[in-house]
BAFI-3210 file (N, C-alpha, C; in Angstrom, 3 decimals, decimal comma, padded with zeros to 6 digits):
// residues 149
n [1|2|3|4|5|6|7|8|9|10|11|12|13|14|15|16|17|18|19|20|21|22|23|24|25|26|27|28|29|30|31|32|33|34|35|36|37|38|39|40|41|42|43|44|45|46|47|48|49|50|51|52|53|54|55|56|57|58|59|60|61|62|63|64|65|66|67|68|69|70|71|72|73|74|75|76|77|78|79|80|81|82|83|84|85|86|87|88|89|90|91|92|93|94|95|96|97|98|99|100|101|102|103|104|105|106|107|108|109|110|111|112|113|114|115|116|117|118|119|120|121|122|123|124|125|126|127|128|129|130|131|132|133|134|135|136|137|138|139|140|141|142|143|144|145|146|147|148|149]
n.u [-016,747|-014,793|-012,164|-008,994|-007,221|-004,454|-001,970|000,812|002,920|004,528|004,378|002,375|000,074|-001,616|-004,484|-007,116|-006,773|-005,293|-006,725|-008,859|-007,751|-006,715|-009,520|-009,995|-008,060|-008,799|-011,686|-010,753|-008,989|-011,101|-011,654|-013,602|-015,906|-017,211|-014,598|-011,717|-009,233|-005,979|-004,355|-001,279|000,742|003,914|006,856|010,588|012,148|009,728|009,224|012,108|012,295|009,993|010,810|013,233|012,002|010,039|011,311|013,359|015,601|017,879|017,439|015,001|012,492|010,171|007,847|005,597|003,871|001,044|-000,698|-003,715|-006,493|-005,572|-006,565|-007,979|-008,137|-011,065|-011,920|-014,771|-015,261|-015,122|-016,225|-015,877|-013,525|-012,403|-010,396|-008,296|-005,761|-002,673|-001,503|002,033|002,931|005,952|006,552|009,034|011,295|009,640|009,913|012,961|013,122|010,696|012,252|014,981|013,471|012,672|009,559|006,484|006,835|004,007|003,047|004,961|004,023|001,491|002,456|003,207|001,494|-000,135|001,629|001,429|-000,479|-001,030|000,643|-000,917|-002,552|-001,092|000,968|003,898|007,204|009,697|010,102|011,437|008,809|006,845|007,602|007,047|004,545|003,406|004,244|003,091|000,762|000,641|001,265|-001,442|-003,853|-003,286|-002,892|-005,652|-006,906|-006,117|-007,130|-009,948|-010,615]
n.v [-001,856|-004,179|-005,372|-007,215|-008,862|-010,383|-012,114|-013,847|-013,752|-014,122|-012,018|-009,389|-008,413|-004,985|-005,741|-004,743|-002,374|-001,420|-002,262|-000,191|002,319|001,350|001,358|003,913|005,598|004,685|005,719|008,494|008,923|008,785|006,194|004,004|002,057|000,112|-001,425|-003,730|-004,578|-006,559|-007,236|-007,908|-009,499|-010,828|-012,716|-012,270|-013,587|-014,465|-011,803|-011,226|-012,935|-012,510|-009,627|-010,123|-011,498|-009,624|-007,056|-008,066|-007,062|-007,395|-009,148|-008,167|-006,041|-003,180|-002,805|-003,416|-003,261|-004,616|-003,179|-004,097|-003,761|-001,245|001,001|004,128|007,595|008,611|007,954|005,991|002,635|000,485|-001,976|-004,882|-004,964|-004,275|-004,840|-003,386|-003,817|-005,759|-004,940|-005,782|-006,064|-005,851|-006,452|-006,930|-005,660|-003,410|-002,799|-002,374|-000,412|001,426|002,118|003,506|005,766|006,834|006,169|004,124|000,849|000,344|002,503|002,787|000,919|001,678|003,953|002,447|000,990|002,994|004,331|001,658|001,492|004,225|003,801|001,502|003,061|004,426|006,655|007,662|008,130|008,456|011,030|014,138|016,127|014,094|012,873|014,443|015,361|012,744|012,117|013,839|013,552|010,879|011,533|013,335|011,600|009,699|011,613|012,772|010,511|009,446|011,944|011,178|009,051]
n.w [-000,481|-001,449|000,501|001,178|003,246|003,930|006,476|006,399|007,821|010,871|012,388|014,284|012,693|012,726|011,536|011,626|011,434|009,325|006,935|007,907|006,982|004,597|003,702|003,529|002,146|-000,396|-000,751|-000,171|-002,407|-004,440|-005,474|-007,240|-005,203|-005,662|-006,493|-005,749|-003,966|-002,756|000,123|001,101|004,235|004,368|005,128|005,019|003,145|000,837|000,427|-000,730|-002,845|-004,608|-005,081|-007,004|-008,406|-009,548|-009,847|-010,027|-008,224|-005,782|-002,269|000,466|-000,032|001,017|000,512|-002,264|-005,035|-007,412|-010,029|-011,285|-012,619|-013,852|-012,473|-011,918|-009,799|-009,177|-011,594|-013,260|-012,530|-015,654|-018,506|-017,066|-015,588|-011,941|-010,253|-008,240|-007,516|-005,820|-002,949|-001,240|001,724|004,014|007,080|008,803|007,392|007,275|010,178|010,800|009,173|010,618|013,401|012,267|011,524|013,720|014,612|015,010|014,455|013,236|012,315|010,502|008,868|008,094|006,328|004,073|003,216|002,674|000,273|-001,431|-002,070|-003,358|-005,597|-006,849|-008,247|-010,523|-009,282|-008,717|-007,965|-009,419|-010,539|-009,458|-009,207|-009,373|-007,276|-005,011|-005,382|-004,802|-002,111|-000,346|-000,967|000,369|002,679|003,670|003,501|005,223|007,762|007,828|008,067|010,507|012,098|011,991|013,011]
ca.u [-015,411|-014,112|-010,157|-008,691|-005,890|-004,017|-001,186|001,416|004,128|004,947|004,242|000,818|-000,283|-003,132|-005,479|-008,284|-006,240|-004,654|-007,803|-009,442|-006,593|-007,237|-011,345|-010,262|-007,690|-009,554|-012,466|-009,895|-008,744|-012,530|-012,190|-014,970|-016,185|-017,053|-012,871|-011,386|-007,663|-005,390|-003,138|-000,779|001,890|005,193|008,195|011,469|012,312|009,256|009,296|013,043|011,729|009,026|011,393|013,711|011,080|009,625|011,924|014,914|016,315|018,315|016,999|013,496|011,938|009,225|006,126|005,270|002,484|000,923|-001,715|-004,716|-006,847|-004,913|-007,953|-006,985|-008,654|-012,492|-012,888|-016,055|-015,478|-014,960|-016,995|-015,046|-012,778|-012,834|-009,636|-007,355|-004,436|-002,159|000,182|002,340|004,045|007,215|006,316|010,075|011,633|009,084|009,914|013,760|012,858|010,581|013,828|015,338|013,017|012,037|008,623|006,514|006,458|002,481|003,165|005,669|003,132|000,605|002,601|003,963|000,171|-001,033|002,473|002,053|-002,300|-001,314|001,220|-001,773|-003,350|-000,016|001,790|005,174|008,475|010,788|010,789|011,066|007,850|005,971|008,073|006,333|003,164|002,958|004,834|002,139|-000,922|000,386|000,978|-002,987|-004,522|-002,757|-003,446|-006,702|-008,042|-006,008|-008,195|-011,440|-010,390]
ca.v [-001,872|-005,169|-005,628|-008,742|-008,823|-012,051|-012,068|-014,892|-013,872|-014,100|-010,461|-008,982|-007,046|-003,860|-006,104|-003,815|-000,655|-001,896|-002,413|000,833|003,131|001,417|002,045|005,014|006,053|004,461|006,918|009,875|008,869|008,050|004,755|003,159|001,388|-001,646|-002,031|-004,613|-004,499|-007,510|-006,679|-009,499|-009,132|-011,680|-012,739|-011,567|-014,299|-014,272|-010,244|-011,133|-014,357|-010,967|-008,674|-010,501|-011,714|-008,708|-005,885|-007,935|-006,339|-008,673|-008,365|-008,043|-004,303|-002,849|-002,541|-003,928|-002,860|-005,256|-003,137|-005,108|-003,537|-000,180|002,095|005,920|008,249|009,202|006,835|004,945|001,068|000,172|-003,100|-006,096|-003,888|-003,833|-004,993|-002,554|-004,534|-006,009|-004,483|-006,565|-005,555|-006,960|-006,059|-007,209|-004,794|-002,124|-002,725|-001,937|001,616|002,328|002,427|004,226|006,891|006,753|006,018|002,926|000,061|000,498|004,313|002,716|-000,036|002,836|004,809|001,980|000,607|004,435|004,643|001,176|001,900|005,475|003,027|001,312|003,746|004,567|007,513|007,099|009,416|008,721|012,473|014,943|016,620|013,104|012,453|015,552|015,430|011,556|011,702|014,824|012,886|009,453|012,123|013,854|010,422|009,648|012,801|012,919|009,162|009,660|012,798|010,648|007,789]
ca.w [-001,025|-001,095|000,337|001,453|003,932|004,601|006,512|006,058|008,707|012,384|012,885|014,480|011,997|013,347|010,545|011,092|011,696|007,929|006,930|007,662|006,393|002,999|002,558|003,948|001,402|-001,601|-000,472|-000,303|-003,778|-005,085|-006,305|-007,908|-004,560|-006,233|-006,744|-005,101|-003,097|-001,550|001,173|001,821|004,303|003,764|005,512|004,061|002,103|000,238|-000,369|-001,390|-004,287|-005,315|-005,304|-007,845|-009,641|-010,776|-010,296|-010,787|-007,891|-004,861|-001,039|000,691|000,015|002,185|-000,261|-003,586|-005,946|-008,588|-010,358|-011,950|-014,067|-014,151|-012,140|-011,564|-008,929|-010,364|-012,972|-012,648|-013,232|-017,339|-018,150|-017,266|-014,662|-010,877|-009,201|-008,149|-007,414|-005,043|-002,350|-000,529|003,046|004,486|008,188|009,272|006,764|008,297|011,534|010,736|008,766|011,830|014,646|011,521|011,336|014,907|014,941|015,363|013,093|013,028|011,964|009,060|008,048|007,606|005,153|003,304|002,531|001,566|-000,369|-002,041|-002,912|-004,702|-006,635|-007,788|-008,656|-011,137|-008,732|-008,508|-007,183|-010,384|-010,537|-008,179|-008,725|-009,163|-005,490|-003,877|-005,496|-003,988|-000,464|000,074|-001,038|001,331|004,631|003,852|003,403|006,735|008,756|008,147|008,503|012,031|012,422|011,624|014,194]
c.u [-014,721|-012,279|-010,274|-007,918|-005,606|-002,506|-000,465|003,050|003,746|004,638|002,697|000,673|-001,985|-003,984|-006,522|-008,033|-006,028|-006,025|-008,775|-008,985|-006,952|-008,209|-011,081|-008,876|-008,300|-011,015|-012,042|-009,629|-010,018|-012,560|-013,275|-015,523|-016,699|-015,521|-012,686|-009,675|-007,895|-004,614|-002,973|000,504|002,674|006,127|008,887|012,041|011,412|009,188|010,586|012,846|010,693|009,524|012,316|012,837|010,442|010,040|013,343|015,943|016,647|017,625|015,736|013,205|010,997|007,829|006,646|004,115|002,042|-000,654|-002,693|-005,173|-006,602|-006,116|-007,510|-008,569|-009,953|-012,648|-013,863|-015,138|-015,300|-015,864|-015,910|-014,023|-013,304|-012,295|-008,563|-006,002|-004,218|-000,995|000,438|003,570|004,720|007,129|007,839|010,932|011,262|009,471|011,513|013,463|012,301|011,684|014,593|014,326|012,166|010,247|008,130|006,530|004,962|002,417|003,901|004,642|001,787|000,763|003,164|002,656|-000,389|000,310|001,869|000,307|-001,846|000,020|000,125|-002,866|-002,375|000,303|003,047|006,314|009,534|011,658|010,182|009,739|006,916|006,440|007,196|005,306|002,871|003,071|003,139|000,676|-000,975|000,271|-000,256|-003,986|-004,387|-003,300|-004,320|-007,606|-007,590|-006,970|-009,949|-011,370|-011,279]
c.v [-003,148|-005,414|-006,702|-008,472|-010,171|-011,410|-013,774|-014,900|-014,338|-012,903|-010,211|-007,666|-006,339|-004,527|-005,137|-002,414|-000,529|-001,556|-000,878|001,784|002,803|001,937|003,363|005,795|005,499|005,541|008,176|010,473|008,776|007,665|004,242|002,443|000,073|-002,414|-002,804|-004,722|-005,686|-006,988|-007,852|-008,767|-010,666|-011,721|-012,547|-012,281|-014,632|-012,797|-010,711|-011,933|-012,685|-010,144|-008,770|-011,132|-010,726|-007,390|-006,013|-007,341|-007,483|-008,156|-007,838|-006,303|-003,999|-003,433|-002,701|-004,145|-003,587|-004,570|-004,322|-004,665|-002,001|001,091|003,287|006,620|009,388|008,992|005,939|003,354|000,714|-001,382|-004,116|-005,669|-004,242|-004,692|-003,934|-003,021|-005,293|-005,435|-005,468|-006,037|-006,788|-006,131|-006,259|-006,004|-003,535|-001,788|-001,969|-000,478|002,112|002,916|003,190|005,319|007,454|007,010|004,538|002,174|-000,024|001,783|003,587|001,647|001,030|003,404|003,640|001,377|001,501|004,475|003,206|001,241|003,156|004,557|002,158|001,625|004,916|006,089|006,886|008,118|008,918|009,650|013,065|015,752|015,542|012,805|013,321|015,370|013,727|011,394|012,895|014,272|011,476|010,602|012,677|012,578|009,939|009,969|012,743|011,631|009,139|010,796|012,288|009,522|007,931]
c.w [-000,531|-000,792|001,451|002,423|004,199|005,156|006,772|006,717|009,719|012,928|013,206|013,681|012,584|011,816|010,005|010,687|009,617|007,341|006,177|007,179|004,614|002,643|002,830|002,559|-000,223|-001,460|-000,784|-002,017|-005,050|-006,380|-006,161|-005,692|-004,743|-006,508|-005,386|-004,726|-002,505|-000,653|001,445|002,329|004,417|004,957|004,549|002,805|000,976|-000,486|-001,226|-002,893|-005,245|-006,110|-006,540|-008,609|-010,571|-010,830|-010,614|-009,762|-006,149|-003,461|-000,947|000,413|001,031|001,698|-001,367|-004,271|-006,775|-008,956|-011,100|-013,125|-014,497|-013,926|-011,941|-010,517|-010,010|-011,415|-012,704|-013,484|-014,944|-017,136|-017,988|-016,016|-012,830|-009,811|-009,245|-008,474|-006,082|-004,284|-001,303|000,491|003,373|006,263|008,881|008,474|007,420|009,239|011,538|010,166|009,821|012,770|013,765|011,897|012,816|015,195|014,803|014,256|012,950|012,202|010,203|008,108|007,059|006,502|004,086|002,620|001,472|000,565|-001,915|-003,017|-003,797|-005,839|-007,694|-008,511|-009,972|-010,617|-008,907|-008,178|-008,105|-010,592|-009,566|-008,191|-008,573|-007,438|-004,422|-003,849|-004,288|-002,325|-000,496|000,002|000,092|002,919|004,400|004,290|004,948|008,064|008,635|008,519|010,146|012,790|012,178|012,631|015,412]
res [x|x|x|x|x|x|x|x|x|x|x|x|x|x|x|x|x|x|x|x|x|x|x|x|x|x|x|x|x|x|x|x|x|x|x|x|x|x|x|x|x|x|x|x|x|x|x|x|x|x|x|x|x|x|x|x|x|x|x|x|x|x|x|x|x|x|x|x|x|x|x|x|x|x|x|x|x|x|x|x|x|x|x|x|x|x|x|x|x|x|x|x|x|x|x|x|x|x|x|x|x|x|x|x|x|x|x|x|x|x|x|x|x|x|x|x|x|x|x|x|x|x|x|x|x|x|x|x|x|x|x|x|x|x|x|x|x|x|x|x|x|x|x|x|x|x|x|x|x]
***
């Protein structure tokens, strides 16, 4: 399962921790394993240029999804097919929601990766039962790759 990570801040990102959380929720979700994920994390001024670029909306966000070739959970590959997408963390952003929600910014990077992978995998919390069904599938994915550690 090919995934990329670059990071392009100041921040130490857990690379591998990142890393393994993904093959480990693309497994959960069983994607193709030939699919291919980037993980890039950003300083804020780049999430913010992102953020108004393609949602139009002012100010850095946390996580940002760019599906690829639009894969869903237990579809084999299509011919021509076999990038997932791109999610992109704002580890400075994170770090403020962590002290918000009192836990660590490693803990918020975690859910904001599994939050921004079932995005490219088209989840989403528009509506309240799409909100449940998703928050419930990012804390399993979670809990249990911490229970496999």
């Amino acid at each position: 399962m090919p995934i990329l990570f670059e990071n392009e801040t100041e921040f130490e990102c857990p690379e591998s921790e990142l890393l393994s959380l993904a093959a480990y929720a693309l497994t959960f979700m069983k994607i193709d394993d030939r699919a291919e994920l980037s993980i890039l994390a950003v300083n804020e001024d780049e999430m913010e240029r992102l953020h108004m670029e393609w949602m139009d909306e002012e100010g850095p966000t946390d996580v940002l999804s760019f599906p690829i070739d639009q894969l869903r959970p237990g579809q084999p590959l299509a011919e021509g097919e076999g990038t997932l997408g791109d999610v992109v963390l704002c580890p400075a952003v994170a770090q403020r929601q962590a002290k918000v929600a009192a836990h660590s910014t490693i803990d918020e990077l975690q859910i904001l990766l599994v939050h921004g992978i079932l995005h490219l995998m088209g989840f989403d919390h528009v509506e309240k039962t799409e909100e449940i069904e998703m928050f419930a599938l990012q804390t399993q994915i979670i809990s249990e790759w911490k229970r496999t550690r």
